[in-house]
Structures are given as structure tokens and as C-alpha cells.
N, C-alpha and C positions, 0 to 999 in steps of 0.2 A: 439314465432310466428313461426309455421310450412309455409316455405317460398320454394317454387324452382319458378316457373317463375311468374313476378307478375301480378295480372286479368289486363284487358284493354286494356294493352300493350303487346304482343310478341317479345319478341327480332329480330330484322334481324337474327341474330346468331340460332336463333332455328326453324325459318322459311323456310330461304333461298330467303325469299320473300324482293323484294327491294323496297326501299323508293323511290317518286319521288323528286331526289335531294337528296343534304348532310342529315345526320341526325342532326338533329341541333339540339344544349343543351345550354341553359343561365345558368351561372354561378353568383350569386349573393354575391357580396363581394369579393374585392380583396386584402385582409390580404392572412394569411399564409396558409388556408384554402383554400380556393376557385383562386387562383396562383397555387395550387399544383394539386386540383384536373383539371383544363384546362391543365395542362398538361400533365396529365395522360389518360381525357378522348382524348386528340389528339393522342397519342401512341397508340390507338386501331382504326384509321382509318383506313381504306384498298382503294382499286381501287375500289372493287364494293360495299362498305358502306361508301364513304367519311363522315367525322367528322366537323360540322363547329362550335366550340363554340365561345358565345359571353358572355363578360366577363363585369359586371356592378359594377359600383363604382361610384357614385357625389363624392366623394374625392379623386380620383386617386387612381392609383397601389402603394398599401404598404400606403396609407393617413390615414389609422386608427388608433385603436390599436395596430395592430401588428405593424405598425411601427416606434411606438412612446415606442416599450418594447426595454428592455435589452439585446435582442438576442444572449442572454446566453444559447448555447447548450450544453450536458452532460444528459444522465440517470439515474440518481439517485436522490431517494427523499430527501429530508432534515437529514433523519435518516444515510444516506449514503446506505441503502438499493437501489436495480437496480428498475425502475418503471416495470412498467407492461408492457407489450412489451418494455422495454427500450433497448433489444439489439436489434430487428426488426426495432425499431423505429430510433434509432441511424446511424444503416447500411442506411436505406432510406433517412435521412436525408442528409448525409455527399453524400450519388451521387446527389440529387437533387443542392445540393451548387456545385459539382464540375461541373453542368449542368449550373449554374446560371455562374461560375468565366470564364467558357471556354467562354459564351456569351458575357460577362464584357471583354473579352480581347479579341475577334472582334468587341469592336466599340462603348461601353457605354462611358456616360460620365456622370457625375454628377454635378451638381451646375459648368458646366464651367471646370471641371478637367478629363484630361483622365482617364483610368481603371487604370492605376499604377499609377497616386497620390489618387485614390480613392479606395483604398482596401474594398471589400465586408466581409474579414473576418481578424480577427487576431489569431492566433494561440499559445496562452500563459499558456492555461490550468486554474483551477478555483482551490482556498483555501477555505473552507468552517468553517468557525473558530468557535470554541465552547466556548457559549456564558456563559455555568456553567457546571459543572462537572458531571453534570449527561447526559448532550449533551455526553461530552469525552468519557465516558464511552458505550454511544450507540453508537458512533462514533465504538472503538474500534470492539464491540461485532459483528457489524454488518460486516464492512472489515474482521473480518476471517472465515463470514461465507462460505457456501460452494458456495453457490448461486453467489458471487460476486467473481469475475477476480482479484486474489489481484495483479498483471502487472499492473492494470487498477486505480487503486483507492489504499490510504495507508494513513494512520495517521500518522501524523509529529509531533515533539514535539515543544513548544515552539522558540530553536536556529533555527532549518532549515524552522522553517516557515518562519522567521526575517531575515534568508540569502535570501529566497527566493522572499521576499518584503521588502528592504529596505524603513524603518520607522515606518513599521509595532510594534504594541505593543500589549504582551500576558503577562501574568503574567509566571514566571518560570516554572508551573505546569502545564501551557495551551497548549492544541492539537486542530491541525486543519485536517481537512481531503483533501486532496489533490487529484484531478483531473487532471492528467496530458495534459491527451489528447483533454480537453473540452474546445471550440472553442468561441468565441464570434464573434457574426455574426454582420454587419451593418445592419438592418432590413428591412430598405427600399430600400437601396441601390442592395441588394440580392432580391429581390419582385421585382423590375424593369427589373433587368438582367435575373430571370427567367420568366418572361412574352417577354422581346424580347427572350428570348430560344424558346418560345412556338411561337413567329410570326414569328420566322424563321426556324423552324421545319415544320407550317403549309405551310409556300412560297416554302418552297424545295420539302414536299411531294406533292402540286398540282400542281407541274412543273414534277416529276419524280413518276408519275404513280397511283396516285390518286389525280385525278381533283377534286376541289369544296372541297378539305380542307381550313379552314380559320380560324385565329385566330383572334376574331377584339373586340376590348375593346368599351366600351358602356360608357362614362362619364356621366351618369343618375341615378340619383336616381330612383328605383320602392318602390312606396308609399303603392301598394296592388297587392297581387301575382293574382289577376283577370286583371292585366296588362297584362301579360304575356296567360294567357291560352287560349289552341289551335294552338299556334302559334310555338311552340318550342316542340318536343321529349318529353322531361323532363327539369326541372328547379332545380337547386339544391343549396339550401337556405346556403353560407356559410358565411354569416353577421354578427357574432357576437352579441355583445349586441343591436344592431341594429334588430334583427330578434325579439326580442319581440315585437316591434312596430308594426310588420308588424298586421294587422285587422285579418288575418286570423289566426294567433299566439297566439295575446294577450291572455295571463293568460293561457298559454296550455304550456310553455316550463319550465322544472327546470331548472331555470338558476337564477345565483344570478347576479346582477351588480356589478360593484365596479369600480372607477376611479381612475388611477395612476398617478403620478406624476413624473415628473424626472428633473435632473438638468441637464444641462451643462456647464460642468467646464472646465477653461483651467488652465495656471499655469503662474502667473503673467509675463510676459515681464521680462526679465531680472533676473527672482529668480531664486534660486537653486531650487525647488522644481517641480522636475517631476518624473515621474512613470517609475521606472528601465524598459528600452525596452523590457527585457522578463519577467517580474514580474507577475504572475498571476492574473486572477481577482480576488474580494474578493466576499462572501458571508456571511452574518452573522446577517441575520434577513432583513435588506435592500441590498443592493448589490452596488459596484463596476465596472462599468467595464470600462478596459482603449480601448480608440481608438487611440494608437499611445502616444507617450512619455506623452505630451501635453495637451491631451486634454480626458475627463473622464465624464461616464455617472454617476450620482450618483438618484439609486431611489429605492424602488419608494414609494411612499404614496399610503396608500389603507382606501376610503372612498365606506364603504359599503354602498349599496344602492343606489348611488347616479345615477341621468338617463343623468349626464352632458357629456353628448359626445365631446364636443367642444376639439377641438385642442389647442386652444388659454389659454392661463393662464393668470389671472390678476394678478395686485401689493398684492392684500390682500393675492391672495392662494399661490403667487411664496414664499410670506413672510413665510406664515405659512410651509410650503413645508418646506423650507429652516431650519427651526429652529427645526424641528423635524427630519429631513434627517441629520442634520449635530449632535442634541442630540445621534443618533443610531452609527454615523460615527467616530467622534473624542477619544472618548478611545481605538478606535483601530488603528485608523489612523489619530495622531495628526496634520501630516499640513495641513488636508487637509481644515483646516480655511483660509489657507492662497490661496487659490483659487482661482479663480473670478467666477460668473456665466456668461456665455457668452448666455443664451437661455435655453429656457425651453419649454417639449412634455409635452402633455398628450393623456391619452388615456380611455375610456372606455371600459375593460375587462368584456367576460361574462365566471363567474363560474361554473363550474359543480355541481352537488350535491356529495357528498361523497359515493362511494358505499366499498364494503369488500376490495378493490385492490386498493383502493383511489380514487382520482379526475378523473372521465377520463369524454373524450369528449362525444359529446351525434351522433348520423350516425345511418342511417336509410331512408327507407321511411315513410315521412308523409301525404300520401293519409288521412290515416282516421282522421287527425289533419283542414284538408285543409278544406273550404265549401263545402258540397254535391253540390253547383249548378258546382264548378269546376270541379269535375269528369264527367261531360256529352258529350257522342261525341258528335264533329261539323257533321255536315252534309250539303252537299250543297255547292255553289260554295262561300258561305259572309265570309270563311277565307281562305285568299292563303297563304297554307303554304304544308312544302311535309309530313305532321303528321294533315292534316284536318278530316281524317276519324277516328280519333286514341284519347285519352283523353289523356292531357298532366299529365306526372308522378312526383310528388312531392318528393324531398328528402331535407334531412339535415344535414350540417354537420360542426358544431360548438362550442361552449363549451369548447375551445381546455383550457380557464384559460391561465396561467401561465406559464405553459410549453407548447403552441402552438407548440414549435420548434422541438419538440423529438415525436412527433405525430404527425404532418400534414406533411410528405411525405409517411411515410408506412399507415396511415389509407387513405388518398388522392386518392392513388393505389387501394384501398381496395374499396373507393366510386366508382372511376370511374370505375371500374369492374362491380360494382353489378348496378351500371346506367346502362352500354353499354348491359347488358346481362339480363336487368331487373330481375336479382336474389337477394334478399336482406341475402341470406341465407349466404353469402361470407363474411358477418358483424359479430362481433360476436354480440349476441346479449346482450350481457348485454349494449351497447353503446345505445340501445335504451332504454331509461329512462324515457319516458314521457307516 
């Protein structure tokens, strides 16, 4: 799509012409998606275009998906190959975390505990262990190519994987690939802290020389984006598997479902069995990851298709969970039988489709996705809003799957650019897939 400004809307930025009042933008969903982009579209406020966004979620900040994943961050695909933007994506990620832990240490607190008994990230690096010899092998090929930082990434042989994770078990011949610098995040704990980032970014900037910024959370569900139009700039669809629902969506987005599962484990009272404090996480078809000596996410289960959004897990699926998480788990990490489950997430994930570069997110505008009656300007004084003469602009930006984390700070940026400047031309466009 041959794209520079987009019809209906003019940018302030290309006009000079100003808004009556902030430019206001709804942001739909508050996973890792739409947290990243509210605070990017706030970093383009000025004094003579204030920013107000409002930020929508019936499950709270970080209450989804995203914060019910693994928050395992690192660039590279299963092959040990680097993803596609995975150094862009990596560099944006790791300031938006240091954006979120500066906020966490003025004044978060979590479940009742300060920012220092509540760490948003742990810092231990990931093992990604090869499950047959023909993994090892692409394992190997891939670390020497040119393309990958070998500083960054290295294949381990069997001994130094087992120094590296006490308990760990490989067979003598077994290589794992090694991620030094790859972080695991607390998911929601990190969504929380960069959303007060953004409500006190937006309190300082309308104190210090652009009035009428505001960052204000909406605890609502929107059941049809005709809620919304007229009333807001632009709205920008970052919901997840929740966005096929939407009436104006249905059957118009590639995107697959799939719900995950995960455990929470600790390490019984009194046992020897806990996770060497700098031991890395594991990878290896399911995943690992420790939060502290003690306590370990073990997931996830992937049930294609399914439309269960629900948070809550019963006795049949924690069973089922359990018996197939710990089938993947125990040859490589035999105690960890010896566990407890102390709670259990879930989430429903939406998949991308697969294109030449692999899974990537889908970002764009969907004007021509949205009802034609939605594109009509208001006219007249029956909407007070400072966008009543103007057709509100439709975007999207989700699909992030599995790796949400290593893409939704550099594509985030990338949204709230081509929103503020209604240029969708700043996308690449292979992301629009629909």
C-alpha cells in the first residue's frame, strides 16, 4: 500500500492546524501491546498538540495474556538464529524495562510488597537445550553464522550446561545453546510499572509546559469499536485474541487462537531442592523459568483453537496441564516432581500467520477492515469531542504470539509514530497481513 498521509485525517504535524483540546487516542488492551504503544504515543506530546490517551482493559493492566506468559526475553528463534528485527527489537525492549524498574523503584508495590521484595526482572540468561541431534547440529551451524554475535549466544556441551543448572540432565553428547544476556521479566508486575511510567510522565508533562496531557486507564470492556467513534483522534486495536471478537473484526484477522497454561511451582518447605540463584532459565520445547531460588513458572500448554480466554483454570485442565508439563520436564529436570503447585495462569494467545521471516505481528491501519458507516464525519454540535469534524482513525496492533516481548517496544514506537503523524508508511508493510 502506497501510503504518506492517511485520507480523512491530517496530521497536526502537517497542518500546523490545532485541535480544540488534547488530541485524544484510545488505546484497546493493556498486555504488552497497547502499555507500550500509550507510551509512546505520550512521548510525542508537545505544548501546542497535548496527548491524552486512554487506556481500556475489563481485566486490568497486564490481566491477560501477556501477563499470564513466561516473560522470557532474548532474540533468537528456536533454531538459535537472531528474529527479524531482533536487535531493534531487543535494544527497545530492555529501555522500555529500564523505564518500567526506575518507576518500580519510586513507589510500586505489588500483592502488599515493596519494589525490592518485588523484582520486575531477573537477570540469569536462558539454556535452550537440544532435544535430538539434529536440533545440536542447527544449533551449532547457526552460532557461527555471520549474521549472529557469537559474544552473544554459544553452544555448550553437555558438562557446562550441568555446571551451569545444577540437576540438570543431558546425555554425554548433548548441546544446549546458551543465552547469556536474556532476561526474564515478571509480566505483569513490569505492565503495571510501565503504565504508572506513563501516569507520571503524563502528570509532569501537564505541570511543565504542555497542559491537558493525561494518561487515564478505562477499566471497561468495548464490546464494538462503534463505542468509540467520533469521540477519540484515532483508536488503536491492541487486544489480542480478544480483537476477533470485536463485530467489526470477525473473520477479517489472521490470527490463530491457542490457550496456555502454566504452573506455579515452589520447592517444598524444608527440601533441598531449589534453583541455583544464578542458574539460567531452560528452554526445550516447554520452558522454565525461575522467579527467585524458590519459586518457578513451569509452561505452557498450547491448545489450538481454543476461544477460552478465562484466567481461572479448573481441577480437570490444572490435571491435565500438569501431566503433560511435567511428561516434557522430568528427563531433563528430574526433581522437579518433587515441587508443589502453588497456582496456576492462563492465557489466551493470538498467533500470527507465518510469513518468509517467520511469525511476526500484524500493525497497520484498519480503516478498510472497520464498517463503512464508521468512516463518516460527525458534523454538528451531537458529539463533544476536540476530533467532531474529523472521522476517527482505526489501527492495529497485535498478533505479537509468543515472543510479544522482543517486539512490542520497537514496533509500539513504530505504531505510535505512524498514529501521531497519520503516516502508516513508517510500518513495514509486510506486518499488514490481513
Amino acid at each position: 500500500m502506497a501510503a504518506s498521509v492517511l485520507p480523512h485525517l491530517v496530521s497536526v504535524a502537517a497542518t500546523g492546524v490545532q485541535p480544540c483540546g488534547p488530541r485524544r487516542f484510545a488505546v484497546l488492551g493493556a498486555g504488552f501491546a497497547g502499555v507500550s504503544v500509550a507510551w509512546h504515543l505520550l512521548q510525542r506530546t508537545s505544548s501546542s498538540a497535548p496527548v491524552c490517551v486512554e487506556l481500556f482493559d475489563d481485566a486490568g493492566v497486564g490481566g491477560g495474556a501477556s501477563g499470564a506468559s513466561g516473560g522470557l526475553l532474548h532474540p533468537y528463534n528456536p533454531k538459535g538464529k537472531l528474529l527479524w528485527k531482533g536487535a531493534e527489537g531487543w535494544t527497545a525492549a530492555l529501555k522500555l524495562l529500564s523505564i518500567a524498574e526506575a518507576a518500580s523503584t519510586n513507589g510500586l508495590t505489588v500483592d502488599g510488597l515493596s519494589s525490592v521484595a518485588a523484582p520486575l526482572a531477573w537477570r540469569r540468561g536462558i539454556l535452550r537445550l537440544a532435544k535430538q541431534q539434529k536440533h545440536a547440529v542447527t544449533f551449532q551451524k547457526n552460532v557461527n553464522s555471520v549474521e549472529n554475535d557469537k559474544s552473544k549466544v554459544a553452544c555448550l556441551g553437555a558438562p557446562a550446561a550441568r555446571e551451569l543448572v545444577p540437576g540438570l540432565e543431558l546425555p554425554l553428547d548433548g548441546l544446549a545453546l546458551y543465552i547469556p544476556e536474556a532476561i526474564n521479566i515478571h509480566p505483569q508486575r513490569y505492565l503495571e510499572a510501565l503504565w504508572m511510567a506513563c501516569e507520571s510522565f503524563a502528570k509532569k508533562s501537564s505541570t511543565t509546559g504542555c497542559p491537558g496531557t493525561q494518561a487515564l486507564f478505562r477499566n471497561n470492556n468495548v464490546a464494538s469499536l462503534s463505542d468509540l467513534k467520533g469521540s477519540y483522534e484515532a483508536v488503536i486495536v491492541c487486544m489480542g485474541a480478544q480483537a476477533k471478537l470485536l463485530p467489526e473484526l470477525v473473520d477479517k484477522l489472521p490470527l490463530t487462537t491457542c490457550r496456555g497454561v502454566v504452573a506455579q511451582l515452589h520447592a517444598p518447605p524444608g527440601s533441598r531442592d531449589e534453583y541455583a540463584s544464578q542458574a539460567p532459565n531452560l528452554l526445550f520445547g516447554t520452558w522454565l523459568a525461575a522467579q527467585g531460588g524458590r519459586n518457578l513458572l513451569l509452561g505452557a500448554t498450547k491448545d489450538w483453537g481454543s476461544l477460552n480466554g478465562s484466567p481461572i483454570v479448573d481441577e480437570e485442565e490444572a490435571s491435565s496441564a500438569l501431566e503433560k508439563l511435567l511428561i516434557e520436564t522430568a528427563p531433563f529436570f528430574p526433581s522437579i516432581v518433587n515441587w508443589e503447585v502453588k497456582g496456576w495462569q492462563a492465557g489466551l494467545r493470538a498467533m500470527p500467520p507465518r510469513t518468509s521471516l517467520g511469525s511476526l505481528p500484524l500493525a497497520g491501519c484498519i480503516d478498510e477492515l472497520v464498517q463503512s458507516s464508521h468512516s463518516k464525519v460527525y458534523l454538528g454540535s451531537s458529539v463533544q469531542s476536540s476530533v467532531s469534524t474529523a472521522s476517527t482513525k482505526w489501527w492495529m496492533f497485535g498478533g505479537l504470539g509468543s515472543r510479544g516481548l522482543i517486539h512490542h517496544a520497537w514496533l509500539g514506537e513504530l505504531v505510535a509514530k505512524a498514529v501521531i503523524d497519520c503516516n502508516e508508511s513508517v510500518l513495514p508493510q509486510i506486518l499488514k497481513q490481513w
